[in-house]
C-alpha angles and dihedrals in degrees: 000000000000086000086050085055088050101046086053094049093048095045097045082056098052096047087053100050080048092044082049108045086043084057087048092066103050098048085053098049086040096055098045111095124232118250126184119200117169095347090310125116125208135170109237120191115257120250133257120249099196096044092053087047083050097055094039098058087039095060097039091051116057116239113270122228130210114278113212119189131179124190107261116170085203086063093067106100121179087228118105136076106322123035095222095067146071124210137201113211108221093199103255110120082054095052103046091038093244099318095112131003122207131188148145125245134212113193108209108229148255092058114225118198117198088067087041105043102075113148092229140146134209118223100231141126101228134012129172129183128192120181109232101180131000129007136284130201111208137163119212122181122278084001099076129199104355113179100203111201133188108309096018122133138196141170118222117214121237098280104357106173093229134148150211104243098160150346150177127269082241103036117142127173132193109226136198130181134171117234112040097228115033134151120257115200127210112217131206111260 
């Protein structure tokens, strides 16, 4: 009786791998499109939608290589965006060719500021801050007062009207912005 289980088992799964490759082969025949080409016809596979997307996006975009940075104190320059600030270029927009920027900030202390707290955006489709060292006080639209402390992160909407109000002697954040050159715009307060 047990050889009799096992006959039937055996037997039902065989008839499903056969119900389902047979199902298979439908849903691929179905799917193939009919070409005609000089009085032949032929079935060619479908395309992919997502490999053509792939090799699309792949051809418009540069490749992008692999970015290395040290800590160096000598990389800090006092030459970006504030004044009141140095920055150390960790090698992305070069990397990815502008797509994205990253760096790291010092903020000089003490902070004044008349020359810091400036209501501005930046026209950019991404930006992320995380606090290395120190502490930092902003105000970003619709958010309020933040005080962001050492190992503190935020994302900053395209174009979020936001501020410096205060910060640390010590204070360095990581930044990244996408894209790599963008227009930042100083409001009237």
């Amino acid at each position: 009786m047990a050889k009799q289980k096992a006959t039937s088992r055996a037997a039902a799964k065989t008839a499903v791998k056969k119900k389902w490759a047979g199902h298979k082969t439908a849903a691929k025949s179905s799917s193939r499109k009919t070409i005609k080409s000089k009085g032949r016809v032929s079935a060619a596979k479908p395309k992919n939608p997502l490999k053509t997307a792939s090799k699309t996006a792949s051809k418009a975009r540069p490749k992008q290589r692999i970015a290395i940075s040290h800590h160096r104190e000598e990389d800090f320059k006092a030459d970006g965006l504030r004044t009141y600030a140095q920055y150390r270029d960790l090698g992305i927009a070069d990397a990815s060719h502008g797509l994205a920027q990253a760096h790291v900030i010092r903020l000089i202390g003490p902070c004044n500021p008349a020359e810091v707290s400036k209501l501005h955006y930046h026209d950019v489709e991404f930006q992320m801050v995380y606090v290395l060292k120190g502490w930092v006080k902003t105000y970003m639209e619709g958010q309020g007062e933040t005080l962001m402390k050492e190992g503190s992160a935020w994302t900053q909407p395209p174009r979020i009207k936001h501020l410096i109000l205060d910060y640390s002697d010590d204070v360095e954040l990581l930044e990244v912005i996408l894209p790599a050159e963008f227009k930042t715009v100083e409001l009237a307060s």
